[in-house]
C-alpha positions in Angstrom: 75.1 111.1 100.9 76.3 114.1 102.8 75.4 112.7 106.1 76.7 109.3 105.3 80.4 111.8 104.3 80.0 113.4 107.8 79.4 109.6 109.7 82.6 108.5 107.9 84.9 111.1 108.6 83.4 111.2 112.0 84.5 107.7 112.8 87.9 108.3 110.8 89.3 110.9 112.5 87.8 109.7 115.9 90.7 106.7 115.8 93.2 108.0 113.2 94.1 110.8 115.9 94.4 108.3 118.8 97.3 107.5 120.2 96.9 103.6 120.0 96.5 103.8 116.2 100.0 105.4 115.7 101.6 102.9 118.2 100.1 100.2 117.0 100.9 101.5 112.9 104.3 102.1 114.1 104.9 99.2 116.3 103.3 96.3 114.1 105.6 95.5 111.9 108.4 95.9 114.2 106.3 92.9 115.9 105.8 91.1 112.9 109.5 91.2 112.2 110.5 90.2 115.9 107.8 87.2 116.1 109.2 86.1 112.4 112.8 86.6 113.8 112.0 85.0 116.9 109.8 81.6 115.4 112.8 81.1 113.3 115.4 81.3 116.1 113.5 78.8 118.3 112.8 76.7 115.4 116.5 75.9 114.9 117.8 76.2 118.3 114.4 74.4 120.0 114.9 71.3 118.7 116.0 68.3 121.0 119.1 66.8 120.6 118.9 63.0 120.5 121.9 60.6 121.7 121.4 57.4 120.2 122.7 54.2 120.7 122.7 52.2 117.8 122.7 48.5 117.9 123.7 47.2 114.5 123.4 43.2 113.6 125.2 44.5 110.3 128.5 45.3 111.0 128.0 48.9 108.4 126.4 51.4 109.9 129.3 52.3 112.4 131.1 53.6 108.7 128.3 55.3 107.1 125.4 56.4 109.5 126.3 60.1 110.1 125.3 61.9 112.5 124.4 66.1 112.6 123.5 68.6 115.3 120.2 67.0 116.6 120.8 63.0 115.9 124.0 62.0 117.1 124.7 58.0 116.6 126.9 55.8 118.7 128.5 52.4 118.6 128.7 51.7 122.3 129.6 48.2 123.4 127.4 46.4 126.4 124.3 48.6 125.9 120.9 47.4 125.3 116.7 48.1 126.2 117.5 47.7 129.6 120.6 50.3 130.7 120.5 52.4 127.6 118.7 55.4 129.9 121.0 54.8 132.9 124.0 55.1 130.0 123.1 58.4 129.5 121.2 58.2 125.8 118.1 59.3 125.3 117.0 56.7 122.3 118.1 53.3 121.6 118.0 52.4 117.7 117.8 48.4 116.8 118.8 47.4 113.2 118.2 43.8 112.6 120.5 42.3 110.1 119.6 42.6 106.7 118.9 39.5 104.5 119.1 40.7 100.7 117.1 43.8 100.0 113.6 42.3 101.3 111.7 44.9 103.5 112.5 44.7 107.2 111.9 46.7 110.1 113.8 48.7 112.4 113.1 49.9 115.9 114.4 53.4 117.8 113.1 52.7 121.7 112.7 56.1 123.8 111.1 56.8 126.8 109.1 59.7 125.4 107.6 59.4 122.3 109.7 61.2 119.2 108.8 63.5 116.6 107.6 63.3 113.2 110.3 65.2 111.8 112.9 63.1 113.8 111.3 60.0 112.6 112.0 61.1 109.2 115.5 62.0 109.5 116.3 59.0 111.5 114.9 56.9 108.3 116.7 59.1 105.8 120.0 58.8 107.9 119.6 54.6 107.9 118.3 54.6 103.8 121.2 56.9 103.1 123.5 54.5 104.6 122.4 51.5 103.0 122.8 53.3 100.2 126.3 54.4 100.6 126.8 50.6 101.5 125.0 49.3 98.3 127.6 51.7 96.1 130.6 50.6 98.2 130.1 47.0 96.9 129.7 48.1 93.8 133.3 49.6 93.7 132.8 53.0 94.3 135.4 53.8 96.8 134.5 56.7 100.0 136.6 59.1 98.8 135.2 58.7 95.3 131.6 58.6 96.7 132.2 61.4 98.5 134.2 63.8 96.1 131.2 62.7 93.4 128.3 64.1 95.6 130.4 67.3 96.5 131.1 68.2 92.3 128.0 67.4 91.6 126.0 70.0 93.3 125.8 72.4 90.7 123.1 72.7 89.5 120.3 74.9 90.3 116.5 74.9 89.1 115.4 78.0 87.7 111.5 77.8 86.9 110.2 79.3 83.9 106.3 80.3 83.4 105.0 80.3 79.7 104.1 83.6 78.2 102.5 83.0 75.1 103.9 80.8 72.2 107.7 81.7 72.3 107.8 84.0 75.6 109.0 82.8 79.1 109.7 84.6 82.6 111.5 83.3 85.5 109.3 82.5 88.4 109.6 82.0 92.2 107.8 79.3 94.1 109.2 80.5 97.4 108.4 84.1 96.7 104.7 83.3 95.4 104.5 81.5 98.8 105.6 84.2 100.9 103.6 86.8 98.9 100.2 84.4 99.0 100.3 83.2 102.4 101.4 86.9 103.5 98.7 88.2 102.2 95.9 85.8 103.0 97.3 86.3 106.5 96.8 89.7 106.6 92.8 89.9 105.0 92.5 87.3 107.6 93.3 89.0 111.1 92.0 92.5 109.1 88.2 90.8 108.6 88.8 89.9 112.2 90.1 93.0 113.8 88.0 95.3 111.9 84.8 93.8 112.0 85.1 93.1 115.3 85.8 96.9 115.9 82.7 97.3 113.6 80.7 95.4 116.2 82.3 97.3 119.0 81.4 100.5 117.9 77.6 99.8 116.8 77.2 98.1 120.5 79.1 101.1 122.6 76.7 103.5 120.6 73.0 101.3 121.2 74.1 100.3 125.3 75.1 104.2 125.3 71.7 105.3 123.8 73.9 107.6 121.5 72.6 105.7 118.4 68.7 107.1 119.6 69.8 110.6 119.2 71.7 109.9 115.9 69.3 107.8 114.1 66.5 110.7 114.7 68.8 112.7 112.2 69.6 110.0 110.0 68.4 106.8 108.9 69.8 103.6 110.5 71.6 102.0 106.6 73.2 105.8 106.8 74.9 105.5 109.9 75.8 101.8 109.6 77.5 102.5 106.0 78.9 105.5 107.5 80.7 103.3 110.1 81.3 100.6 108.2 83.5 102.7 105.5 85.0 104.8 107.8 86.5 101.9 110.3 87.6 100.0 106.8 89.3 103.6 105.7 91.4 103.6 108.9 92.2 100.0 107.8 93.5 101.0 104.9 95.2 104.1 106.0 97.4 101.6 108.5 98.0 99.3 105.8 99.4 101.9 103.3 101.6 103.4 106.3 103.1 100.0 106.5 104.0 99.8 103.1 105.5 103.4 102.9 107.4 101.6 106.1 108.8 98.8 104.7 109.8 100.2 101.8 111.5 103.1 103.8 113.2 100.4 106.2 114.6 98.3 102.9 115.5 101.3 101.3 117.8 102.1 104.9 118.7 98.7 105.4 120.4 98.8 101.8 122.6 102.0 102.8 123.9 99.7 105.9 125.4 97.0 103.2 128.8 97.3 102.4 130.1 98.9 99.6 131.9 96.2 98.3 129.1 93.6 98.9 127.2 96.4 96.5 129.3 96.4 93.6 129.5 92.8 93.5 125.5 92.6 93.2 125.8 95.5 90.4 128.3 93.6 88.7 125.5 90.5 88.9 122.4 92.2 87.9 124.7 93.3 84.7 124.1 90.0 82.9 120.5 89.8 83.9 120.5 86.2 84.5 123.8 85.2 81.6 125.3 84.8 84.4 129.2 83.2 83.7 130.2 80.6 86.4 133.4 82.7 87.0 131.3 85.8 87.8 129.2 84.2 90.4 132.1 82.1 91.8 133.9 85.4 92.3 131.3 87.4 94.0 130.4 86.6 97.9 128.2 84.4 99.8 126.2 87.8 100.7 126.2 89.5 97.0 124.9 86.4 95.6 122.1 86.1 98.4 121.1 89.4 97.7 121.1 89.3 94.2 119.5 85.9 94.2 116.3 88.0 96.5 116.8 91.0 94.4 115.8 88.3 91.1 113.5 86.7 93.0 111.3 90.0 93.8 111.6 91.0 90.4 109.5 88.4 89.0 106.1 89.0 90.4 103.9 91.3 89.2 103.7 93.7 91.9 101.2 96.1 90.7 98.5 93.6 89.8 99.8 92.1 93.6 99.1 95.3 95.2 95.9 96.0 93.2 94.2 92.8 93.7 95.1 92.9 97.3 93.7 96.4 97.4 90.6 95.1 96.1 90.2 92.0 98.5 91.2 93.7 101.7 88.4 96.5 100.7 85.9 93.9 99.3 86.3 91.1 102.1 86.2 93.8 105.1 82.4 95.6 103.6 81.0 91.8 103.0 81.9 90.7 106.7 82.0 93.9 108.2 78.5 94.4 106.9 77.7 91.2 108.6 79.5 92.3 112.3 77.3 95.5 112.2 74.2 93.7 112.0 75.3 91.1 114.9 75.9 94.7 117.0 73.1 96.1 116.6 70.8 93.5 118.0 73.7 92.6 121.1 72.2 94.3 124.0 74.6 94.9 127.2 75.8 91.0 127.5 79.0 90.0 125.2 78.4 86.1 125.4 75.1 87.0 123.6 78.1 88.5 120.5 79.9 85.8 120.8 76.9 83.2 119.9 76.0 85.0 117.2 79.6 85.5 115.6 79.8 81.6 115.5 78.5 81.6 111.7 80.7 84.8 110.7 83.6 83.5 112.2 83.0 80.1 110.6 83.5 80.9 107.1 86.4 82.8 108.1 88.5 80.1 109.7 87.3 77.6 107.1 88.6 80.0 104.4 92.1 80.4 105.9 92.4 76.7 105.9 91.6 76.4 102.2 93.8 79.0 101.9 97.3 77.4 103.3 96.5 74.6 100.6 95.9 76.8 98.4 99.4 78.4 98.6 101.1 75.4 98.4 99.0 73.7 95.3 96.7 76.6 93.7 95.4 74.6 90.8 93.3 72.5 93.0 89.5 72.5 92.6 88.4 73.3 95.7 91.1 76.0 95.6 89.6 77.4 92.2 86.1 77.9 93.5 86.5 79.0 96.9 88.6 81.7 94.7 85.6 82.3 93.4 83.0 82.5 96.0 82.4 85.3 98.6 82.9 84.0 101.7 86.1 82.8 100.8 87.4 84.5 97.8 89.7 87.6 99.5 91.9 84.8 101.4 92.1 82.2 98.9 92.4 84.4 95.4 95.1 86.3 96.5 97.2 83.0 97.5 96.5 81.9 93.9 97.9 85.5 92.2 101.2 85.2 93.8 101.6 82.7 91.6 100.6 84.3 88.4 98.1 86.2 86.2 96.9 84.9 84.0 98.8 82.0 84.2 97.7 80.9 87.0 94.5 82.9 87.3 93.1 83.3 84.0 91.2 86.4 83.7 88.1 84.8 83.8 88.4 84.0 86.9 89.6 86.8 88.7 86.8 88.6 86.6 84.2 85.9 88.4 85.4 86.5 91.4 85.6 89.9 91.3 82.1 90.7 90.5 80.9 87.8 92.8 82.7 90.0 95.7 80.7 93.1 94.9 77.7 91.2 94.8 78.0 89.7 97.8 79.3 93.1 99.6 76.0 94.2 97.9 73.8 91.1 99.0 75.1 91.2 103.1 74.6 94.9 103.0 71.1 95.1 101.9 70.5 92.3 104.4 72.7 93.9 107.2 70.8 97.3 106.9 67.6 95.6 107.5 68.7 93.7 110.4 70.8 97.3 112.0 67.2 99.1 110.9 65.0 96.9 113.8 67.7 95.9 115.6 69.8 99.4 116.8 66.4 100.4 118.5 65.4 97.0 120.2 66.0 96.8 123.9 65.8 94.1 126.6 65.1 91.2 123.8 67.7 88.3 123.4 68.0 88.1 119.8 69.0 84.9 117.1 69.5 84.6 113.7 66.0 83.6 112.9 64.6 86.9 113.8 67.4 88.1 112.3 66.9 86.3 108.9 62.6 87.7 109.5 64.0 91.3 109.5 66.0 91.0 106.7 63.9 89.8 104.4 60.6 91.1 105.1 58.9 93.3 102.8 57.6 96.0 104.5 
């Protein structure tokens, strides 16, 4: 065990006191944030604007198809398939006329094929319109119409999650999301990342012959677990920076808010939720976003959040990483020969992470339930499901189940691993596959 102590801190200190670990600790989230900040900027400012010409064998759509930023409609007279282009629009939209309210088909002509999305709003824009028609008809006047859908916004959902019998608290869809996906995200690229640095390491030290002179000292599992746990510790020490960094940047970002702005949120969170229309008319658009987040963070259960994903992020690194030492330590001096035999690591992986952004969006699923449960997919997919709740959500069963099917595994691919890293750290000039891979590991002797 003592060796195995010396191996770890060996390989921790080795790349905690490098200079690319604190750039990269340091510099991370600020890329996060900026590729965040920057998706979102080119997702509303990338999207194509769209003049369309609307040809309308109706006579109603010129009074109640409205345009926004991206689909602007026009009325032009003399325009058709043939010279819309030349007229300077980039879509041509046909509405035949309508006979009663029998299914019928319009056409939008373009020279390069549209979106989804802009399919979508084109046919809500039309519906919408026919639907403004249908109540016009019926005697509700524009500036009735209008004046109605403007009063009667609201109304806002507020979700509730049973808590026993008579006991309810106020959940977030959005933040269970953010927390889920975030999370899954992050086990994701760390299995990836750290693994791979697994296999990195193990290879530098068998082309290097270093792993001769240290395996005559101690025995092969030794210095594989030793590695192993002390890349994942350097994992873990980046990930806990990160959080001490975020916190410390919210707690900053908080002094940079207006006093004003401030009081109004105090003067919100006062009536923990009883919250009087006048009071929340009163207070600003930017109080009542904050304090809207500020409610929305307080309903998750952050410490069983940061436990479980503790628990995951350690668990799903030692059951792949295992795996990424063993492909090391048969990999002589040629990569592609890694890359072959990563195929049914990396498999599971990317298979997880799709089961994963379902699972975010619906966690109740079945498929979602027992890849919660199993191994190879259980540290991405469970901790999308307890964003959304334990144990409502999650019963403790199973997170229990999965739990202890995590450490088995980890237990499971390490035995195997250290069997494989025992023959295969000291064979050279052999190309190596799984099926002498799979021999080594479970062979008796």
């Amino acid at each position: 065990m003592n060796k195995i102590s010396l191996i770890i801190a060996r390989e921790y200190k080795s790349r905690v006191q490098n200079k690319r670990f604190l750039l990269t600790t340091l510099l991370t989230p600020l890329l996060f944030v900026g590729f965040i900040a920057g998706a979102t900027f080119f997702a509303i400012q990338g999207k194509e604007a769209h003049r369309i010409a609307v040809v309308d064998a109706n006579g109603f759509f010129k009074q109640n198809l409205k345009s926004n930023k991206n689909l602007q409609f026009e009325f032009p007279e003399g325009v058709d398939t043939s010279n819309y282009q030349s007229k300077g629009y980039t879509d041509i939209l046909l509405i035949p006329a309508f006979a009663g309210t029998e299914k019928i088909n319009y056409v939008v002509r373009s020279k390069k094929r549209i979106g989804l999305v802009t399919e979508d709003q084109i046919s809500d824009r039309i519906n919408a319109a026919i639907e403004d028609k249908m109540l016009l008809d019926a005697g509700i006047q524009r500036s009735q119409l209008d004046s109605i859908r403007e009063k009667s916004r609201f109304a806002e959902l507020k979700a509730m999650e049973e808590r026993g019998e008579e006991k309810a608290q106020e959940s977030s869809a959005a933040l269970s999301y953010g927390v889920g996906f975030g999370s899954g995200m992050l086990i994701y690229l760390t299995m990836f990342i750290y693994g791979a640095m697994v296999m990195r390491g193990v290879m530098e030290e068998k082309t290097n012959r270093i792993a001769e002179v240290m395996v005559s000292s101690v025995k092969p599992f030794q210095l594989m677990m030793g590695k192993i746990i002390g890349i994942g510790a350097v994992g873990l020490t980046q990930f806990l920076l990160w959080i001490v960094l975020i916190f410390g940047l919210i707690t900053a970002a908080q002094f940079l808010i207006p006093a004003n702005i401030m009081q109004e949120v105090s003067t919100l969170q006062q009536y923990q939720g009883q919250i009087p229309s006048g009071s929340m008319a009163q207070a600003g658009d930017a109080a009542q976003k904050i304090y809207k987040v500020q409610s929305s963070f307080a309903t998750a259960n952050w410490p069983v959040i940061i436990g479980c994903f503790l628990f995951y992020f350690v668990g799903g690194y030692l059951f792949y990483g295992s795996l990424f030492g063993a492909v090391g330590s048969v990999v002589n001096e040629d990569p592609q020969d890694a890359q072959s035999l990563m195929i049914p690591i990396t498999m599971p992986i990317i298979f997880s992470f799709i089961i994963m952004s379902n699972a975010v969006n619906d966690p109740n699923t079945s498929i979602a339930v027992w890849a919660s449960i199993i191994p190879f997919s259980s540290p991405m997919v469970m901790m999308a499901r307890i964003a959304y709740g334990v144990p409502g959500t999650v019963p403790y069963w199973q997170l229990a189940a999965s739990m202890l099917s995590l450490v088995g595994g980890f237990l499971l691919t390490t035995w195997m691993s250290g069997k494989i890293y025992r023959t295969g750290i000291l064979l050279y000039g052999k190309k190596v596959g799984w099926k002498e891979m799979f021999k080594w590991a479970f062979r008796t002797s």
